[in-house]
C-alpha positions as CSV (number, residue, x, y, z in Angstrom):
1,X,-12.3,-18.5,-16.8
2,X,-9.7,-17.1,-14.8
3,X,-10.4,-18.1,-10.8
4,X,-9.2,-15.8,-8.2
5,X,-9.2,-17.4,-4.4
6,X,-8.9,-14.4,-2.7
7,X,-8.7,-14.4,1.0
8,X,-10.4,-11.4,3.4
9,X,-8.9,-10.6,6.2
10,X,-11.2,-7.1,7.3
11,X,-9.4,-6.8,10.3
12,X,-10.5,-3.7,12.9
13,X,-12.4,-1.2,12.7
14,X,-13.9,0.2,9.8
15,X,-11.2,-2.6,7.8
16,X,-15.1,-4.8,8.9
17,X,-17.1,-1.7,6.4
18,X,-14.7,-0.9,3.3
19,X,-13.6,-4.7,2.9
20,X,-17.0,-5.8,2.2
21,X,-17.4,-2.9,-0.3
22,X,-14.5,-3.0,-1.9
23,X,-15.4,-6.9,-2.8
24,X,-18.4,-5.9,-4.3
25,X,-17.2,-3.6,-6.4
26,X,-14.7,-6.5,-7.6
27,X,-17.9,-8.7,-8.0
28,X,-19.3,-6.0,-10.2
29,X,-16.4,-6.2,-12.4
30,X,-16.6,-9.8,-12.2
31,X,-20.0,-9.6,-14.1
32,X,-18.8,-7.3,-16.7
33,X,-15.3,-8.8,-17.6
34,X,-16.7,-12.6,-17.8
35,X,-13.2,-14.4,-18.0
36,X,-12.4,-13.7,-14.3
37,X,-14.5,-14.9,-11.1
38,X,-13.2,-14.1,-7.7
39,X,-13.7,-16.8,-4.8
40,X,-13.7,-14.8,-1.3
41,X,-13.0,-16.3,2.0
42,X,-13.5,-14.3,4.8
43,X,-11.3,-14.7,8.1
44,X,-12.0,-12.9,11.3
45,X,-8.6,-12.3,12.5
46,X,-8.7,-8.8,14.4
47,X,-7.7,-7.7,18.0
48,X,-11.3,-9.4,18.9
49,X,-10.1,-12.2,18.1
50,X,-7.3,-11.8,20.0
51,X,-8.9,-11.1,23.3
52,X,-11.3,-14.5,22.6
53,X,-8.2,-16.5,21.8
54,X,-4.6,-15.1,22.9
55,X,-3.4,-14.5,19.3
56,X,-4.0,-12.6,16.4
57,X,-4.4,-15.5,13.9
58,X,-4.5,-19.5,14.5
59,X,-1.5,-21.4,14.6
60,X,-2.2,-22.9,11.3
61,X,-2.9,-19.0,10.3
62,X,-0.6,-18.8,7.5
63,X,-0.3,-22.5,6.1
64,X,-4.5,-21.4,5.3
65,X,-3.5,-18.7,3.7
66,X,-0.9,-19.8,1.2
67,X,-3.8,-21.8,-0.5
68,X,-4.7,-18.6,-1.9
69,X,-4.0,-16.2,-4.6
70,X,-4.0,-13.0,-2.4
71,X,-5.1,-11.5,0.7
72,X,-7.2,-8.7,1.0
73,X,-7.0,-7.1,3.9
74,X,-8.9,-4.0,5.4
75,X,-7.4,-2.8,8.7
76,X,-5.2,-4.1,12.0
77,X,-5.1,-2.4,15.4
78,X,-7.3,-1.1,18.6
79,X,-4.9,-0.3,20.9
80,X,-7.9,0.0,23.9
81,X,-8.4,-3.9,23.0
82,X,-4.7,-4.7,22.2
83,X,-1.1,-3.0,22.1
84,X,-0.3,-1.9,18.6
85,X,3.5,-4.1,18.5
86,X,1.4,-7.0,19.6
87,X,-1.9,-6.4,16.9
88,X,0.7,-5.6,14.2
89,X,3.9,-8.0,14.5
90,X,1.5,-11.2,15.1
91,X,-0.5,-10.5,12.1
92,X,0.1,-7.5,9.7
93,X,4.1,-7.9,9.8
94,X,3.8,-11.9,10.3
95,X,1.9,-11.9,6.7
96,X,4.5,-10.1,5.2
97,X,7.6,-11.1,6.1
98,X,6.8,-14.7,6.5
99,X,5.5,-14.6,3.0
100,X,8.7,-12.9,1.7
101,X,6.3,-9.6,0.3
102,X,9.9,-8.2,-0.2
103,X,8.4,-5.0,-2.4
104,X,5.7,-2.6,-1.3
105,X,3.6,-0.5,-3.6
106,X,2.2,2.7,-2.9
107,X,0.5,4.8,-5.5
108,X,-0.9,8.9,-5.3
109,X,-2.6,10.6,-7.7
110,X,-4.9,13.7,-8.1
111,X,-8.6,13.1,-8.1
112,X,-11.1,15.4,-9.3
113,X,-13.5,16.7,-6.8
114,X,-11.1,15.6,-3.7
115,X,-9.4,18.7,-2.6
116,X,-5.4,19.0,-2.0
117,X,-3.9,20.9,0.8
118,X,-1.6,21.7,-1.4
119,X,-2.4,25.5,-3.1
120,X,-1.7,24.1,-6.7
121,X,-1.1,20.4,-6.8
122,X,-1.4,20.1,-10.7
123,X,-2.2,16.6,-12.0
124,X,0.5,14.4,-9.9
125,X,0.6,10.8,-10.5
126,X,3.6,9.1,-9.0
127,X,4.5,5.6,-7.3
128,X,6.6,5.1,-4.5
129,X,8.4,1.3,-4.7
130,X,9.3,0.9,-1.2
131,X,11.7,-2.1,-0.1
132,X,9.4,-3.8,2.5
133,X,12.2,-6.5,4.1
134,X,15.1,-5.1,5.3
135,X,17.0,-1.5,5.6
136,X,16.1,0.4,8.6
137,X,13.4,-1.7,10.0
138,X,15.3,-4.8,10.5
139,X,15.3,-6.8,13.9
140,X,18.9,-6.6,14.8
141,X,20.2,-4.7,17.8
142,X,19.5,-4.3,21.3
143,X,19.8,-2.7,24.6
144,X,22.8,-2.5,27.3
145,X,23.0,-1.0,30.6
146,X,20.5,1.3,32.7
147,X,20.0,4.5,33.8
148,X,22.7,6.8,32.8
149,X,24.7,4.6,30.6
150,X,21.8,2.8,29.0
151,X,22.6,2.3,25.4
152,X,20.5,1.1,22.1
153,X,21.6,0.5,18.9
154,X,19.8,-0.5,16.0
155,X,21.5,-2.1,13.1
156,X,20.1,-1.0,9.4
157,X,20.7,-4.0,6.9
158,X,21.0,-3.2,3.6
159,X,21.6,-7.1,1.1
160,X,22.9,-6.3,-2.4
161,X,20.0,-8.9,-3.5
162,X,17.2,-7.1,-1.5
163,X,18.4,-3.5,-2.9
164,X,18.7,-4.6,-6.3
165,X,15.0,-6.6,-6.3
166,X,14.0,-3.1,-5.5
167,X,15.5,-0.9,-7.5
168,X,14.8,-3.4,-10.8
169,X,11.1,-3.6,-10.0
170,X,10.8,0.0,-9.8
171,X,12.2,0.1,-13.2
172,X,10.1,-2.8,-14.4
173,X,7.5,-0.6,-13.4
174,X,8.7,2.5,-14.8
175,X,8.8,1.0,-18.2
176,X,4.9,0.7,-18.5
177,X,5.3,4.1,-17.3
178,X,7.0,7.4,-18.3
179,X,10.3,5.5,-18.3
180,X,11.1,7.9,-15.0
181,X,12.6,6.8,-12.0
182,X,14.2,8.9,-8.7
183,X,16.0,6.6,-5.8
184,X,16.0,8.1,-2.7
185,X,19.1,8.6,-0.5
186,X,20.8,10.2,1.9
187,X,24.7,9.4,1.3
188,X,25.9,13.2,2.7
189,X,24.9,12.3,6.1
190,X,24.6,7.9,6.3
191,X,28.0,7.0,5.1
192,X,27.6,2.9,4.8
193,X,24.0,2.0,3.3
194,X,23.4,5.0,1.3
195,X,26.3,5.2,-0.9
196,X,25.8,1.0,-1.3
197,X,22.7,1.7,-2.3
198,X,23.5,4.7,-4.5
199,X,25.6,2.3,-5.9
200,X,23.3,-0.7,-6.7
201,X,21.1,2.0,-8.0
202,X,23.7,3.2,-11.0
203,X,24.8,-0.2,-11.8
204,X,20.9,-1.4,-12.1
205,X,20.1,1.9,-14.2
206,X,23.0,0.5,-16.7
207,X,20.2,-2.0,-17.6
208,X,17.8,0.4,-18.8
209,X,19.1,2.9,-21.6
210,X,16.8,5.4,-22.6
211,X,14.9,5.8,-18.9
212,X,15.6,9.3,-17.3
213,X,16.8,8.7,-13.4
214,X,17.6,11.3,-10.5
215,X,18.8,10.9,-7.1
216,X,17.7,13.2,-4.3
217,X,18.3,13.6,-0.8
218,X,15.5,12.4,1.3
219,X,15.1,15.3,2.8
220,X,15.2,17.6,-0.1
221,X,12.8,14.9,-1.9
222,X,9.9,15.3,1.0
223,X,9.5,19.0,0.5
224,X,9.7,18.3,-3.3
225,X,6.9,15.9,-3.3
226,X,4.9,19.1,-1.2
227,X,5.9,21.6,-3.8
228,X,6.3,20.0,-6.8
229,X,4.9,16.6,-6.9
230,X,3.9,16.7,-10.7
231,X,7.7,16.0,-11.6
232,X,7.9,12.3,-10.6
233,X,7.3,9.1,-11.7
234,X,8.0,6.0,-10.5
235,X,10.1,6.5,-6.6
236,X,12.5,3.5,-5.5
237,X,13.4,4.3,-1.8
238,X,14.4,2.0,1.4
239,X,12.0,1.3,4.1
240,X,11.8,4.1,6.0
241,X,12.3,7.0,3.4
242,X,9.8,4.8,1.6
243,X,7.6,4.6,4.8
244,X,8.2,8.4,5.1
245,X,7.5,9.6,1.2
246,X,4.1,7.5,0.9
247,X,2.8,9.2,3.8
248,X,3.2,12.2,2.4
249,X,1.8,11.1,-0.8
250,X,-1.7,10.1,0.7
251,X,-1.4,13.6,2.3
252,X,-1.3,15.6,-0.8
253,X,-3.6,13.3,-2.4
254,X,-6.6,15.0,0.4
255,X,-7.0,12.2,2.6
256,X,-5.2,9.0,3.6
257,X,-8.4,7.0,3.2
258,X,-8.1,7.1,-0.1
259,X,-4.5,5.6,-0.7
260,X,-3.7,1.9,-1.4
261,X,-0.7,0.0,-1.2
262,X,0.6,-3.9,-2.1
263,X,3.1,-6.1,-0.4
264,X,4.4,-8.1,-3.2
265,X,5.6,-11.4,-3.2
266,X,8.1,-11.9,-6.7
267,X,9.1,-15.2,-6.4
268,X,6.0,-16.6,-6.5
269,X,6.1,-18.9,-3.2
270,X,3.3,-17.0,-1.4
271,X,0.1,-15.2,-2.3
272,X,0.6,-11.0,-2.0
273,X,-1.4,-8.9,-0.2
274,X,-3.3,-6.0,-0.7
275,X,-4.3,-3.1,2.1
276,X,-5.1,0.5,2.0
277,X,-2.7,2.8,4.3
278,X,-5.4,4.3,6.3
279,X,-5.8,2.3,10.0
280,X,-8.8,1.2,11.7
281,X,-10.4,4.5,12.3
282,X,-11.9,3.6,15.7
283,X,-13.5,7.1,15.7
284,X,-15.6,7.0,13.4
285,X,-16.0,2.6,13.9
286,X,-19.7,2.0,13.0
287,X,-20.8,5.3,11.7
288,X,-21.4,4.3,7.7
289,X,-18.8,7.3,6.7
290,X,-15.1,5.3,6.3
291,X,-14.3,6.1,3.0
292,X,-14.4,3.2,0.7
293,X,-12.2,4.4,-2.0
294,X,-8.6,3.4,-0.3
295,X,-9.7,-0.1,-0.2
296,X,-11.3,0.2,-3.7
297,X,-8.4,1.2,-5.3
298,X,-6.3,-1.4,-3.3
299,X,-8.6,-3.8,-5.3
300,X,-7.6,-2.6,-8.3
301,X,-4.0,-2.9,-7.7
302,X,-4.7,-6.9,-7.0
303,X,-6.3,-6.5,-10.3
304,X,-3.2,-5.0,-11.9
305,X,-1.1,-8.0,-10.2
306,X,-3.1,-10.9,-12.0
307,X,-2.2,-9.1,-15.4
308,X,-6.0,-7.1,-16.0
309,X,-4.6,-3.8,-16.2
310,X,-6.8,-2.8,-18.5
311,X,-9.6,-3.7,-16.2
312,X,-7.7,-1.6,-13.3
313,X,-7.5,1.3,-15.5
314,X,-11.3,1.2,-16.3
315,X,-11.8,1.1,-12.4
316,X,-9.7,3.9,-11.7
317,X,-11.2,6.2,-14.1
318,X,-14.9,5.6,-12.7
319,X,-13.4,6.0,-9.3
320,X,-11.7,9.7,-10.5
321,X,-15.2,10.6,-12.0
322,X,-17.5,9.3,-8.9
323,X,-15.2,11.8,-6.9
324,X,-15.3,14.7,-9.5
325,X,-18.9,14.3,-9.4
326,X,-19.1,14.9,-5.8
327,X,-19.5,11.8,-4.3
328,X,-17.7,11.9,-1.4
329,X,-17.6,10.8,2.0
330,X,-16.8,13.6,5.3
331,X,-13.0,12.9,5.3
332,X,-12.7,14.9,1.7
333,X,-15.8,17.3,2.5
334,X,-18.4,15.2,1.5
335,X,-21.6,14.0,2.9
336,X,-22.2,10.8,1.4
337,X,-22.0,7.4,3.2
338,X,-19.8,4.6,2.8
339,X,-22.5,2.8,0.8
340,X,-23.8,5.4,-0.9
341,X,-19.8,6.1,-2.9
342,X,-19.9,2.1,-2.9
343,X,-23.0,1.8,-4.6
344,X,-22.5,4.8,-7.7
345,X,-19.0,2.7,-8.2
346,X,-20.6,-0.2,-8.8
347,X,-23.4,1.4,-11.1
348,X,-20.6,2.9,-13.4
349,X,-18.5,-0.4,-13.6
350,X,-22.0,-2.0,-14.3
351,X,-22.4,0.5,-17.2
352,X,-19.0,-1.6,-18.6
353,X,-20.8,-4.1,-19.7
């Protein structure tokens, strides 16, 4: 019996409805594999928590966490309760970087029965590999001066060792794919990191004979993922272009309440952690509509990263064929509830067995 300590961190918002369902649709499978058994812990860590206790976690937060094998984790942020830099960089961010999730994962697909803005969208199915601890987003920089002459800069950091991790795993990946992979750059316009990391990306390719690779322009690459999204595979990009392409991704795909994503840990220190893109939806907080199917399919990439792919697959396939059959919540122009998508996804996977 494989045991899975998984830790739940629902977080805001509707993170407190899809979390719960999401982890009974892993129980389900649970029952129908019988070699794996998932242990849940639930932690209340959300902006109401922050306004009872001054902090986002407990100062032993993250020393609780590393006990387990992932964290699962729904939503963070409610900017009436608490400033997003503060709900963010003393939880979400904190998790990630002091865990060294160096790689983030972002999948988007086509689903039957969820309708594309796009006029013809064709059956995409791509993953962006986004590096998740460095590039644009790093910390170093600062302001000078004020008024008139007040000045910022903002240093991008790009490490030969955090550019090749993500260039190799998104080969790695590839190779269980179509073999397929595009880097994204921008070397005609930033003259220091992008032509480093065109670079690392040639050499890393040298390892891989018989894989087909393209690089594009990240600007050329966005309007290619609207018009012809079909053509890729497996997308290696930097923070922000990564940041900027799987947005677009859980556009195309209908809705971003249906797109997952992983922070990945490789070198096996800390657990990883698992969270669908959408946010904390505080419109629709406490209505029974979130949609479930982000955080769903977020459980299936944990399922993936403990080595049951085949299990994954079997999960993603009910979930396309709940949606072709029209169970959808209002967010892809359904009517059904929360529940009521949770509950014919766990009557499939129950079929399984």
């Amino acid at each position: 019996m494989k045991v899975l300590k998984i830790a739940n961190i629902p977080g805001d918002g509707v993170g407190k409805e899809v979390v719960p369902a999401a982890s009974e649709v892993l129980k389900a499978l649970e029952e129908v594999h019988g070699g794996i058994q998932f242990e849940f812990e639930n932690f209340p860590w959300s902006c109401e928590y922050y306004l009872e206790h001054g902090r986002m976690m407990p100062e032993d937060g993250l020393e609780r966490l590393r006990n387990f094998d992932a964290v699962f984790l729904g939503a963070v942020g409610n900017k009436e309760l608490v400033p997003d830099h503060i709900s963010l960089w003393e939880l979400l961010i904190k998790i990630r970087r002091e865990f060294e999730q160096v790689i983030n994962v972002r999948p988007a697909k086509r689903f039957d029965g969820i309708q594309s803005p796009l006029a013809n969208p064709k059956d995409f199915d791509l993953i962006v590999v986004r590096e998740n601890s460095e590039g644009e987003y790093s910390s170093i920089g600062g302001t000078i001066h004020q008024g008139e002459d007040e000045i910022a800069i903002q240093n991008a950091v790009f490490s030969r060792k955090g550019t090749e991790r993500a260039i190799r795993y998104a080969f790695e990946l590839a190779s269980r794919r179509k073999k397929h992979v595009t880097s994204a750059t921008k070397s005609n316009g930033i003259v220091y990191s992008m032509p480093f990391w065109d670079k690392v990306f040639e050499e890393v390719s040298r390892d891989y004979p018989g894989f087909e690779t393209d690089s594009q322009h990240i600007d050329a690459l966005a309007a290619f993922f609207v018009t012809r999204p079909e053509k890729f595979d497996v997308i290696v990009a930097s923070n922000l272009f990564g940041d900027i392409l799987t947005d677009i991704g859980a556009a195309i795909m209908g809705s971003i309440g249906i797109a997952p994503a992983a922070n990945i840990n490789v070198n096996g220190k800390h657990p990883s952690m698992f969270e669908p893109v959408h946010g904390s939806a505080p419109d629709i907080i406490g209505k029974g509509i979130a949609n479930p199917v982000g955080q769903i399919w977020t459980g299936k990439m944990m399922i993936d990263h403990f080595g049951e792919e085949e299990l994954g697959r079997e999960l993603l396939e009910i979930i396309d064929n709940v949606t072709r059959d029209g169970f959808l919540t209002p967010d892809v122009g359904g009517s059904h509830t929360t529940k009521e998508v949770t509950d014919e996804i766990i009557t499939r996977v129950r079929k399984l067995g």
